[in-house]
KEBATOR-919288 format. One record per residue: x, y, z of N, C-alpha, C in turn; residue number from 1. Coordinates in steps of 0.001 Angstrom, whole numbers. Atoms other than C-alpha are relative to their C-alpha. Example, Ala and Ser with C-alpha at 12.3 -4.5 7.8 and 13.67 -1.06 7.14 Angstrom:
<sites>
[[890,-1190,0],[12300,-4500,7800],[900,1200,0],1] [[-820,-1190,-60],[13670,-1060,7140],[-770,1090,730],2] 
</sites>
This chain:
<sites>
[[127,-730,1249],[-5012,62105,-81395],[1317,6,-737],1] [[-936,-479,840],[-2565,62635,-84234],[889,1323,52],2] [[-571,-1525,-70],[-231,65684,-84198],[-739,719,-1123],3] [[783,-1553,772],[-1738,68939,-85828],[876,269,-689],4] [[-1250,-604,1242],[22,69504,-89082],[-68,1031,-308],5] [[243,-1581,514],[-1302,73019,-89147],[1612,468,721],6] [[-1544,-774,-902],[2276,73817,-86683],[899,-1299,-626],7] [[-1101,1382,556],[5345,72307,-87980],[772,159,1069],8] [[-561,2,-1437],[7410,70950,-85523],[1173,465,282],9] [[-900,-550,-369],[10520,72880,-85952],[-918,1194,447],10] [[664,-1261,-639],[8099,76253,-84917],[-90,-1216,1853],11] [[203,529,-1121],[7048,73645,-81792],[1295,92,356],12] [[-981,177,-983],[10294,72901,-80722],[1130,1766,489],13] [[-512,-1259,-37],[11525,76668,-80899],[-1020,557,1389],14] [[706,-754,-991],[8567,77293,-78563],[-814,-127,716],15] [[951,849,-1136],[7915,74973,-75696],[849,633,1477],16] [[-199,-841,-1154],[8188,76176,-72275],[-604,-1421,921],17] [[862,1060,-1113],[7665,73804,-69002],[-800,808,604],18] [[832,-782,-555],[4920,74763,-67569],[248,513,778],19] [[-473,-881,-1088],[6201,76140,-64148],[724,947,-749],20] [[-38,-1319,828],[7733,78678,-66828],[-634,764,-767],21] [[845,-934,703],[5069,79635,-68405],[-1356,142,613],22] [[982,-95,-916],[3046,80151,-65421],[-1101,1363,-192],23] [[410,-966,-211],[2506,83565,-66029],[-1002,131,-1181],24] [[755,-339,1398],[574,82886,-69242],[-1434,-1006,527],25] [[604,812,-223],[-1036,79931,-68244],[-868,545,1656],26] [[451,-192,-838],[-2169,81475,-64973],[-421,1258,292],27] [[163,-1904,98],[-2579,84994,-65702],[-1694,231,828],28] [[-1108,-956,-627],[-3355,87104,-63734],[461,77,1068],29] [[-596,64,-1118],[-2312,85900,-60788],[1130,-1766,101],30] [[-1035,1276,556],[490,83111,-61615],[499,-149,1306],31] [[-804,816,-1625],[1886,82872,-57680],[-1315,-469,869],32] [[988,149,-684],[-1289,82036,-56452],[-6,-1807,131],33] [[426,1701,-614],[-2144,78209,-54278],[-785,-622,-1109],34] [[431,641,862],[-4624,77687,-57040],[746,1,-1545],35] [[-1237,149,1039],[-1901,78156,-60004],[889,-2065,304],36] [[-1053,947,-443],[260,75373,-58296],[-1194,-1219,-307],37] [[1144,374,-79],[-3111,73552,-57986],[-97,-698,-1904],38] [[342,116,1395],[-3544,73849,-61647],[813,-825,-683],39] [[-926,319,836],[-180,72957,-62942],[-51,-1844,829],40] [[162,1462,-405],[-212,69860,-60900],[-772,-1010,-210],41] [[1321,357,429],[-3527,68539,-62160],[484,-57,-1677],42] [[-265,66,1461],[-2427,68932,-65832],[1149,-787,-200],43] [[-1127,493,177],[1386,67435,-65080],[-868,-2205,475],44] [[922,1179,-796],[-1238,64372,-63328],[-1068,-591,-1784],45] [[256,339,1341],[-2776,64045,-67213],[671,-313,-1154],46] [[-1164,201,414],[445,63708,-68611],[548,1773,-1071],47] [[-120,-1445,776],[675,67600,-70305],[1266,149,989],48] [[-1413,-413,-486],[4102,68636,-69714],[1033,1301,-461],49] [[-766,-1203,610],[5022,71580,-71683],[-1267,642,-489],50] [[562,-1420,235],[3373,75024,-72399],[373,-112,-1735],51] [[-281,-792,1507],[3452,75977,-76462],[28,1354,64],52] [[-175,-890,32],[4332,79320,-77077],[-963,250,-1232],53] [[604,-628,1642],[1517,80236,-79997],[-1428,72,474],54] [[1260,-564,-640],[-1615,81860,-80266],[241,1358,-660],55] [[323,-1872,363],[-2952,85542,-81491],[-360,650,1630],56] [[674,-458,-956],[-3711,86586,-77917],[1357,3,1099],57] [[-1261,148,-934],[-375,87828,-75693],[-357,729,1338],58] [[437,-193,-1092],[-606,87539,-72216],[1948,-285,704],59] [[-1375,46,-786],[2828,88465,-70215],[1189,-250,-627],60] [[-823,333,697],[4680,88291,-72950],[284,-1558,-664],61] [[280,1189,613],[3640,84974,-74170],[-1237,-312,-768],62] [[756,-501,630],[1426,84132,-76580],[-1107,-1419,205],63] [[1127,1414,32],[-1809,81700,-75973],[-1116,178,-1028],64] [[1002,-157,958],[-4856,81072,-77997],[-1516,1227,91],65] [[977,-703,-665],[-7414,82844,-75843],[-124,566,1384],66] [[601,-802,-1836],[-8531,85029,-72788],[-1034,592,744],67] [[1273,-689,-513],[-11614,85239,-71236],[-490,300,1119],68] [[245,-134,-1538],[-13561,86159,-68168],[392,-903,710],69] [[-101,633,-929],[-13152,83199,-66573],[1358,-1452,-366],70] [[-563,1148,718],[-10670,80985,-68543],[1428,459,-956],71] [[-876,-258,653],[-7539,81027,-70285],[328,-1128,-878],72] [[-276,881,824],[-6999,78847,-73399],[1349,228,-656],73] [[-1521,48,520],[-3637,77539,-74867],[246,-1378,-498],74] [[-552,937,739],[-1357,75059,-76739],[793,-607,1174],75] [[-793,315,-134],[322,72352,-75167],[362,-1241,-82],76] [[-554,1397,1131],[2314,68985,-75599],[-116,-880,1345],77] [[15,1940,-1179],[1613,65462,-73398],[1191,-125,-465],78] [[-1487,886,-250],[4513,63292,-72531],[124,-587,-1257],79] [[-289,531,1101],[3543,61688,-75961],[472,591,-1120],80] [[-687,-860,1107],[4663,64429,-78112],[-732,569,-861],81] [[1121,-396,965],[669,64934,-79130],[-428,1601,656],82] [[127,-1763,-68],[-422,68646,-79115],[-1260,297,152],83] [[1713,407,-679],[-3654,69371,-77032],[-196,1787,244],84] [[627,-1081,-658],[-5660,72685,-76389],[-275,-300,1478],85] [[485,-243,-1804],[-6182,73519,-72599],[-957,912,342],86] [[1210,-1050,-450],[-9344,75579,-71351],[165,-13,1507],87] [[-496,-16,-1576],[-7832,76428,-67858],[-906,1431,1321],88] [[644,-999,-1004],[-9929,78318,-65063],[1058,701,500],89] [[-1394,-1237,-345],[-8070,81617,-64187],[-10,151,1596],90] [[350,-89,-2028],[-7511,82107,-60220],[-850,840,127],91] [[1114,-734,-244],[-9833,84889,-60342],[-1190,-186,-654],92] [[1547,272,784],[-12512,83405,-61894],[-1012,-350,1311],93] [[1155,413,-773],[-15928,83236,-60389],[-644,-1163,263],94] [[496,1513,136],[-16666,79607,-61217],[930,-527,579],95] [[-509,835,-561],[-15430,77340,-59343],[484,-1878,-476],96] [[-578,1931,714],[-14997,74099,-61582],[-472,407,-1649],97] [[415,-188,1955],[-14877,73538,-65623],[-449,-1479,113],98] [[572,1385,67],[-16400,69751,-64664],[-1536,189,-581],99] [[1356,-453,799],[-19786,71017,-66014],[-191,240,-1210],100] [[-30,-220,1000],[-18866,72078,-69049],[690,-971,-607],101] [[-355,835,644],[-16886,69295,-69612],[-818,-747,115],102] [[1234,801,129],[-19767,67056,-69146],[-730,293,-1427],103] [[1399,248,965],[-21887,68578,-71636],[1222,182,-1218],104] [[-630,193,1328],[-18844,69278,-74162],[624,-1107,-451],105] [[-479,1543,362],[-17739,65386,-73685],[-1458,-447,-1137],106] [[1155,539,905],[-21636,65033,-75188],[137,495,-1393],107] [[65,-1107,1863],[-21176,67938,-78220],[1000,-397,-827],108] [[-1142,604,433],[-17657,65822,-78681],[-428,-1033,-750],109] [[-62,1230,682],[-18966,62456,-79147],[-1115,616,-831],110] [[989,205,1142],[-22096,63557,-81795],[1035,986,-991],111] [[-445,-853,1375],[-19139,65694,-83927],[45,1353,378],112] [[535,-1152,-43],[-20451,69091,-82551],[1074,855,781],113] [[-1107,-732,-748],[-17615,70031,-80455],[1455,-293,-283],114] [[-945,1225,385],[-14075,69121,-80999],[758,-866,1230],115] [[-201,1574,-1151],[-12863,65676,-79309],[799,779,1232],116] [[-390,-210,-1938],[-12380,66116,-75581],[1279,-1024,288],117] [[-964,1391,-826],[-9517,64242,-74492],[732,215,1641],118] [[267,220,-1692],[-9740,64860,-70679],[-555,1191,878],119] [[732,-1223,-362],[-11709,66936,-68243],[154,45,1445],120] [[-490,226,-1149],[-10519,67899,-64725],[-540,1374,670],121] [[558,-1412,-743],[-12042,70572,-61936],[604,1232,-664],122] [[-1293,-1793,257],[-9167,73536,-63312],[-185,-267,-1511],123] [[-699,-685,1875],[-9360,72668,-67156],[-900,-980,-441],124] [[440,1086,936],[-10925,70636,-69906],[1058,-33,-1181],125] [[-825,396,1025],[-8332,69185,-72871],[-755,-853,-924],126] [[737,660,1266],[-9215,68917,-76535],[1235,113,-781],127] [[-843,200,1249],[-7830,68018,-79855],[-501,1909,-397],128] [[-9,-786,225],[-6939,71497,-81228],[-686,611,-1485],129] [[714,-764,1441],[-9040,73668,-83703],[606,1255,417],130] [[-879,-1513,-350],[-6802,76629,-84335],[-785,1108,-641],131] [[608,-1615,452],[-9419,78922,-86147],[368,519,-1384],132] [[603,-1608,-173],[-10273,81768,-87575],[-1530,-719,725],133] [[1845,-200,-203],[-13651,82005,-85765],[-641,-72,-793],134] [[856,37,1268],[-16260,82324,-87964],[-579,1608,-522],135] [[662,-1373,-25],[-17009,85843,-87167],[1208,739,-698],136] [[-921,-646,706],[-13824,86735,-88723],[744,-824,-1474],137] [[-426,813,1125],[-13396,84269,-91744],[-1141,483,-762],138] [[563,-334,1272],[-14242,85442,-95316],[-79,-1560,-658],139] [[208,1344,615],[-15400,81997,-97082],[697,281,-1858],140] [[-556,-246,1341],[-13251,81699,-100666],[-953,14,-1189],141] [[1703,-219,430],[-17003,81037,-102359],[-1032,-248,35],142] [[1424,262,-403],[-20245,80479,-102770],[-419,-1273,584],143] [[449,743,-833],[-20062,77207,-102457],[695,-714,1366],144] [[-73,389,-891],[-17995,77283,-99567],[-636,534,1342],145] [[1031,-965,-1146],[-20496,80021,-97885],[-754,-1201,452],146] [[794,826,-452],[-23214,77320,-98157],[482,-896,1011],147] [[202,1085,-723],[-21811,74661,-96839],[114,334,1055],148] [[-251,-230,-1082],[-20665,76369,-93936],[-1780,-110,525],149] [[1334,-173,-636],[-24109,77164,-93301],[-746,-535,490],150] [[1010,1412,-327],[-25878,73917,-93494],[1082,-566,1045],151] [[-193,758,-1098],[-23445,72717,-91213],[14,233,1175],152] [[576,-430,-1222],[-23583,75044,-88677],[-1278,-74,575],153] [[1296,20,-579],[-27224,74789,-88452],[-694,-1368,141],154] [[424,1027,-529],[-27173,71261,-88744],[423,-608,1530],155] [[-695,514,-994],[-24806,70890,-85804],[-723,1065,975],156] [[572,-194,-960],[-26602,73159,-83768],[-1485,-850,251],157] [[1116,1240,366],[-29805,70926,-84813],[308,-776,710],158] [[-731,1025,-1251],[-27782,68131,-82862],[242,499,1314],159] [[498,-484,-1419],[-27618,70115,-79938],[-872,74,277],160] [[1457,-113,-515],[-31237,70511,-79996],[-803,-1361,214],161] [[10,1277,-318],[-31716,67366,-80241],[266,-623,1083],162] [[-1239,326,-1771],[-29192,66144,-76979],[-1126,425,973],163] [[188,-597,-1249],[-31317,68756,-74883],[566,1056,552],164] [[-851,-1005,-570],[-28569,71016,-74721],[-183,1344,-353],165] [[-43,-1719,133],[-28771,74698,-74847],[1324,548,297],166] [[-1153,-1074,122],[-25821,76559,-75753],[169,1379,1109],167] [[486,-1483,-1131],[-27277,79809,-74385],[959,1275,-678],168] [[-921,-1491,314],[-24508,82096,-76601],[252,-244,-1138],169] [[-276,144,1806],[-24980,81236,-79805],[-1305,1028,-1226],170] [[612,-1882,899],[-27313,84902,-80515],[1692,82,-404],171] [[-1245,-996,221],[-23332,85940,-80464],[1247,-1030,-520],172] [[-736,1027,202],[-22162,82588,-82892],[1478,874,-861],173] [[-1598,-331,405],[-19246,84916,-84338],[549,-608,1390],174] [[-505,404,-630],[-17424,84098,-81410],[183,-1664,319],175] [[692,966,-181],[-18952,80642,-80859],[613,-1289,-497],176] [[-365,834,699],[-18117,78938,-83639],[1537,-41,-799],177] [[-1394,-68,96],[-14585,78286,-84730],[395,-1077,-1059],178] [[-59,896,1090],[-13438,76426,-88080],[1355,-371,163],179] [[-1215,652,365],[-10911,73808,-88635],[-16,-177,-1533],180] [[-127,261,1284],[-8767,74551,-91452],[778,-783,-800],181] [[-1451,1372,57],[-6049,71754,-91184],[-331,-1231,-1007],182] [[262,1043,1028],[-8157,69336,-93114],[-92,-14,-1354],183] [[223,-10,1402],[-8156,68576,-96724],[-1654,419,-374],184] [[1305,-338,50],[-11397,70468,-98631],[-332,856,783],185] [[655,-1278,-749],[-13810,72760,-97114],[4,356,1783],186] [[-166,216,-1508],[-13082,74022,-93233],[-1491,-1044,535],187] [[1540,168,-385],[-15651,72354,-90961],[-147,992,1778],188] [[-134,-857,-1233],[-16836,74615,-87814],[-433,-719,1142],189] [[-50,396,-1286],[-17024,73354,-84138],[-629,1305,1088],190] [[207,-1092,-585],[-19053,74912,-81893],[611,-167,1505],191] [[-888,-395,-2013],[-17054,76010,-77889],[-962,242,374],192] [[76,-1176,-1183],[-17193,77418,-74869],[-1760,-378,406],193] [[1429,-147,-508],[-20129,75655,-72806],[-298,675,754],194] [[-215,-890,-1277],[-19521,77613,-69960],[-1543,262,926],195] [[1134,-251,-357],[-23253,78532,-70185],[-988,-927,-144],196] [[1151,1033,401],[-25162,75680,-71459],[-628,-390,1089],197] [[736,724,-1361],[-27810,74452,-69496],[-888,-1505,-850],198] [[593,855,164],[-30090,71362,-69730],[-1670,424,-935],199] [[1043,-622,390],[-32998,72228,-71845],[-1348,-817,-616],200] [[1035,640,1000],[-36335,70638,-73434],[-492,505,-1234],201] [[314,-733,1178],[-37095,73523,-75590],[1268,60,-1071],202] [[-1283,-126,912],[-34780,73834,-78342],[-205,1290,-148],203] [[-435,-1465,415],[-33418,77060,-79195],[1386,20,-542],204] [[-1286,-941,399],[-30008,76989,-80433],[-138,572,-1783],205] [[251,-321,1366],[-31385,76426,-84478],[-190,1821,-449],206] [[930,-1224,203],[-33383,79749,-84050],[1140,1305,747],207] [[-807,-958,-816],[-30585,81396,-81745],[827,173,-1237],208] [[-913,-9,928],[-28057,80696,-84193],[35,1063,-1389],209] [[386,-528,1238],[-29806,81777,-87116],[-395,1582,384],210] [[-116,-1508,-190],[-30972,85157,-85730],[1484,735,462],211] [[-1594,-204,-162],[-27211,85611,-84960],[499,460,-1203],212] [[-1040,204,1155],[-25818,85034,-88550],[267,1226,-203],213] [[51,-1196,367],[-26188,88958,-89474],[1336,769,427],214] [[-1467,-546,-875],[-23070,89479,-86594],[967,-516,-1149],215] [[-1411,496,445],[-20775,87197,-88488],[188,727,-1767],216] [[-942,-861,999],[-18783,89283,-91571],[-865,-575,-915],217] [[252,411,1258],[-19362,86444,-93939],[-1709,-265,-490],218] [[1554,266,386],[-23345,86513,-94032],[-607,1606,527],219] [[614,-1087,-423],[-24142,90273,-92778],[-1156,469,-970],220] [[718,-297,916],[-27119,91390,-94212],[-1604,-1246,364],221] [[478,746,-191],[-28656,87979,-92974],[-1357,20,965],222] [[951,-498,-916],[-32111,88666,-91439],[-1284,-926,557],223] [[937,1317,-217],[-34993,86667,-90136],[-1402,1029,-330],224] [[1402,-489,426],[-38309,87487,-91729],[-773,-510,1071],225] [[1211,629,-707],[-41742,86645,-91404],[11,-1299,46],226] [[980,1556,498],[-42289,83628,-92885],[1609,-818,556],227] [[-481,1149,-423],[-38769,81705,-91681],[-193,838,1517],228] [[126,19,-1717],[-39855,83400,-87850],[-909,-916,463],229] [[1405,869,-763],[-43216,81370,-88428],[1199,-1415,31],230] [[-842,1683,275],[-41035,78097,-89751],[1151,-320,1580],231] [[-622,-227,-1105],[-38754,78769,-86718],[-777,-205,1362],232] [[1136,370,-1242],[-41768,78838,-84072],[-775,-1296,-158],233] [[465,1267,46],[-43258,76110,-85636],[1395,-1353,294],234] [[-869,1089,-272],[-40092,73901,-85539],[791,-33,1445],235] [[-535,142,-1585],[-39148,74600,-81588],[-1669,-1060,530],236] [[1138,650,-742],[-43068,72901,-80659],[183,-1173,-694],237] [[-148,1306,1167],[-41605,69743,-83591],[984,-578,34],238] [[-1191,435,648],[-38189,69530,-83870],[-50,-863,-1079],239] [[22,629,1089],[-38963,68109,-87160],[905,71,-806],240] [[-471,-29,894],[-36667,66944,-89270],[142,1153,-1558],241] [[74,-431,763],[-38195,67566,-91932],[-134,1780,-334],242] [[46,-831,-189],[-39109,70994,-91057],[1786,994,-76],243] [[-1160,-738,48],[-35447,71901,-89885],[985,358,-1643],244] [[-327,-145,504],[-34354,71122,-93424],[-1005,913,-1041],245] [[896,-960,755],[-37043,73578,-94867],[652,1084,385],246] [[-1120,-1346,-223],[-35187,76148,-92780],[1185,193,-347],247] [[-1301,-124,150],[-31943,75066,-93601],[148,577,-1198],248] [[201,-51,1961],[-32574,75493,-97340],[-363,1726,-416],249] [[399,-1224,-24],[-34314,78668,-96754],[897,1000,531],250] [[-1081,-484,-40],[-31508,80190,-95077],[1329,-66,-729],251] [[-1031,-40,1203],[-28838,79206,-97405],[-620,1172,-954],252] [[-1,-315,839],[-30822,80609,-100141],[-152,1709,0],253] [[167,-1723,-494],[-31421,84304,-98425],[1336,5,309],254] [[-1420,-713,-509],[-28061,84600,-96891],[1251,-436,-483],255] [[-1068,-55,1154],[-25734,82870,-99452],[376,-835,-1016],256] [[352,-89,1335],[-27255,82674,-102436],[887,645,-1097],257] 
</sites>
C-alpha cells in the first residue's frame, strides 16, 4: 500500500515506539505474558517493526485506535516505511485465533467491502488503515453526501449477501461501519470487525443494516415500516437485484431525503 496522507510524517516520526516498548499498549492487559512475546514475534516475522503512537483510545498511557473484548487495534510501520492497522488478540481473550476472521475479511477485502487485508496470522490480522470517524458518530456535510453514504452502505452490505457471509452485528452498524476520509470527494465506509460472521445462505445483513440505521446520529429517526418490512421479506427469499435497488431508493428517500 501507499503511505496514509491523513498522518504527516513529521507527527509519525515524533511517535514510533519498537514494539517491545510499546508492549503495554499493544498487549494490554497483560503485556508480560508468554502469549505477548508470542505476539510480538509473529508481527516482527511480517516485517511490522514499530508501534505508532496515535489513536482516540489510551491504553497505559499510549494511545491506539481501539479496544475491545477480545482485541486490541493500532497503528504501525513495516520495515518499508508503509503504515498498517493491526487487529491483535489480547492475552485474555476468549478466542483463541483471528485466522477466521481473517478468512472471511480477506473475502469482504477483495469485493471492496472491507478495507485491503495485507496479512493474517493466528494473534492478528493487518490492513491498509481507515482512520474513521465511525459512522455512528459522523455528521455528513449534506444531503447529498447523506445519500450517498447510504446507497453505499447498503450496497456493500448487498455484497456480503451475496458472498454468503453474515456479518451478525450490523443491527449495531454505528459501530460497524467506519469511513475513509483521506480520499479526494465523498468519504466511502468499510464495513469491520468479523469476529462474528458466520457462513450463511439466508441473507440478512441488507435488512440487519437497515433496521439499524435509526442508532447512527446521522439518519435517527430512520424506521422500517410496513411496506419496506414486506420489500425486505420478499428480497431475503430473491436476493434480487432488482428488488434490492427498490429498497435502496426507498430508504434514501425516507431517511435522507
Amino acid at each position: 500500500m501507499g503511505r496514509n496522507l491523513c498522518i504527516k510524517e513529521t507527527i509519525l516520526a515524533e511517535r514510533r515506539l519498537k514494539l517491545v516498548e510499546a508492549k503495554k499498549a499493544i498487549c494490554y492487559p497483560n503485556p508480560d505474558s508468554q502469549f505477548c512475546n508470542k505476539l510480538i514475534d509473529s508481527l516482527k516475522r511480517v516485517n511490522i517493526v514499530e508501534f505508532v503512537n496515535y489513536g482516540e483510545t489510551c491504553v497505559a498511557g499510549l494511545r491506539i485506535l481501539g479496544r475491545g473484548w477480545s482485541s486490541n487495534v493500532f497503528l504501525a510501520l513495516t520495515l518499508d516505511g508503509d503504515i498498517v492497522a493491526v487487529k491483535a488478540l489480547r492475552p485474555d481473550s476468549r478466542r483463541k485465533s483471528l485466522l477466521w476472521e481473517g478468512s472471511v475479511w480477506s473475502v469482504a477485502s477483495m469485493a471492496g467491502v472491507a478495507p485491503r487485508l495485507q496479512a493474517v496470522d493466528k494473534y492478528f490480522v493487518v490492513y491498509t488503515p481507515v482512520l474513521g470517524p465511525i459512522i455512528g458518530e459522523y455528521v455528513p456535510k449534506s444531503s447529498l453526501e447523506r445519500k450517498y453514504l447510504l446507497r453505499l452502505i447498503i450496497d456493500k452490505t448487498y455484497v456480503l449477501d451475496v458472498l454468503g457471509i453474515a456479518h451478525n452485528e450490523l443491527a449495531r452498524p454505528e459501530y460497524h461501519v467506519i469511513l475513509d476520509l483521506c480520499k479526494k470527494g465523498l468519504p466511502e465506509p468499510f464495513i469491520v470487525d468479523y469476529e462474528s460472521s458466520t457462513l450463511s445462505a439466508k441473507p440478512k445483513n441488507v435488512s440487519q443494516v437497515i433496521g439499524g440505521l435509526h442508532r447512527i446520529r446521522a439518519f435517527t429517526g430512520c424506521m422500517v415500516d410496513n411496506y419496506l418490512r414486506k420489500m425486505l421479506r420478499e428480497y431475503r427469499s430473491t436476493l434480487s437485484p432488482r428488488l434490492l435497488a427498490e429498497i435502496r431508493e426507498y430508504v434514501v428517500m425516507m431517511c435522507a431525503g
